[in-house]
C-alpha positions in Angstrom: 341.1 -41.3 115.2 338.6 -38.3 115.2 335.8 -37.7 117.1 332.8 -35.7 116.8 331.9 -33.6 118.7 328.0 -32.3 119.6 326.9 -28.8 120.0 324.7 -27.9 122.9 321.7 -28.3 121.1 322.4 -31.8 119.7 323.4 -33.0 122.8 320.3 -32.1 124.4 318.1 -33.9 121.8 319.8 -37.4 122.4 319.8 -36.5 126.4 315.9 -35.1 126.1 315.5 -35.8 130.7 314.7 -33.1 132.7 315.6 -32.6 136.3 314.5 -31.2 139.4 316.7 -30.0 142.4 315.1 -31.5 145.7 315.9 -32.5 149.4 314.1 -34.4 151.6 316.2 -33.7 154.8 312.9 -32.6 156.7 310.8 -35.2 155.7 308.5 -33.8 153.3 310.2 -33.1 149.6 311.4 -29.1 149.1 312.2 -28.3 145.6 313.6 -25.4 143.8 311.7 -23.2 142.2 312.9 -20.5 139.3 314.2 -17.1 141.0 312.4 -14.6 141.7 314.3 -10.9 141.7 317.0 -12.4 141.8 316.7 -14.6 145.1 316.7 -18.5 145.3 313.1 -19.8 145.8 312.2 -22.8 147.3 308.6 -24.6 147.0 306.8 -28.2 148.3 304.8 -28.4 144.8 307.0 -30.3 142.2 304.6 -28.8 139.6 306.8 -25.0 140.6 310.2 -26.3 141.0 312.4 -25.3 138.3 313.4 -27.6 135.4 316.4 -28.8 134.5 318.1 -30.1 131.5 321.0 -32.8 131.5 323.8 -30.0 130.8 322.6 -28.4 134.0 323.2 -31.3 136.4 326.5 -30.4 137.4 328.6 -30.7 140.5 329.4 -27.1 140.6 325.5 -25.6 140.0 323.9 -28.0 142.8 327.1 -27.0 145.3 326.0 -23.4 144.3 322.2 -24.3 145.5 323.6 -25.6 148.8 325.4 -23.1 149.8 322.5 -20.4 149.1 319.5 -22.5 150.5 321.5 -23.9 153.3 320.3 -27.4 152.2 322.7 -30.3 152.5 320.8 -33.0 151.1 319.8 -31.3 147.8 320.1 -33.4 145.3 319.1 -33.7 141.1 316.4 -35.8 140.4 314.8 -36.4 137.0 311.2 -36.3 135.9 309.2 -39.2 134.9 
């Protein structure tokens, strides 16, 4: 049996959700925001944090975000 597989680009149209990387450790929400020279930035307005697509919610890119913020309870969590 074959399958088919999906480019990038497909895959993204039948998984169209974004995602933003947040904690809430402290209380108030902290979200990621887009870098800035090359430095993590983190902000409390969800309007700044960064966006994510589906391909980008993986294991390995939100460990990355812990280790660099320091942030243990980050987490994905997708737009509505």
């Amino acid at each position: 049996m074959e399958t088919k597989k999906l480019t990038a680009k497909q895959y993204l149209k039948f998984h169209p959700d974004q995602y933003v990387m947040v904690t809430h450790e402290f209380g108030a929400p902290i979200y990621v925001a887009p870098l800035m020279d090359l430095q993590i930035q983190v902000t409390p307005n969800k309007e700044e944090a960064e966006l994510w697509s589906e391909l980008d919610t993986s294991p390995s890119k939100l460990q990355y975000h812990i280790a660099s913020t320091g942030y243990k309870g980050l987490k994905f969590e997708k737009v509505q």
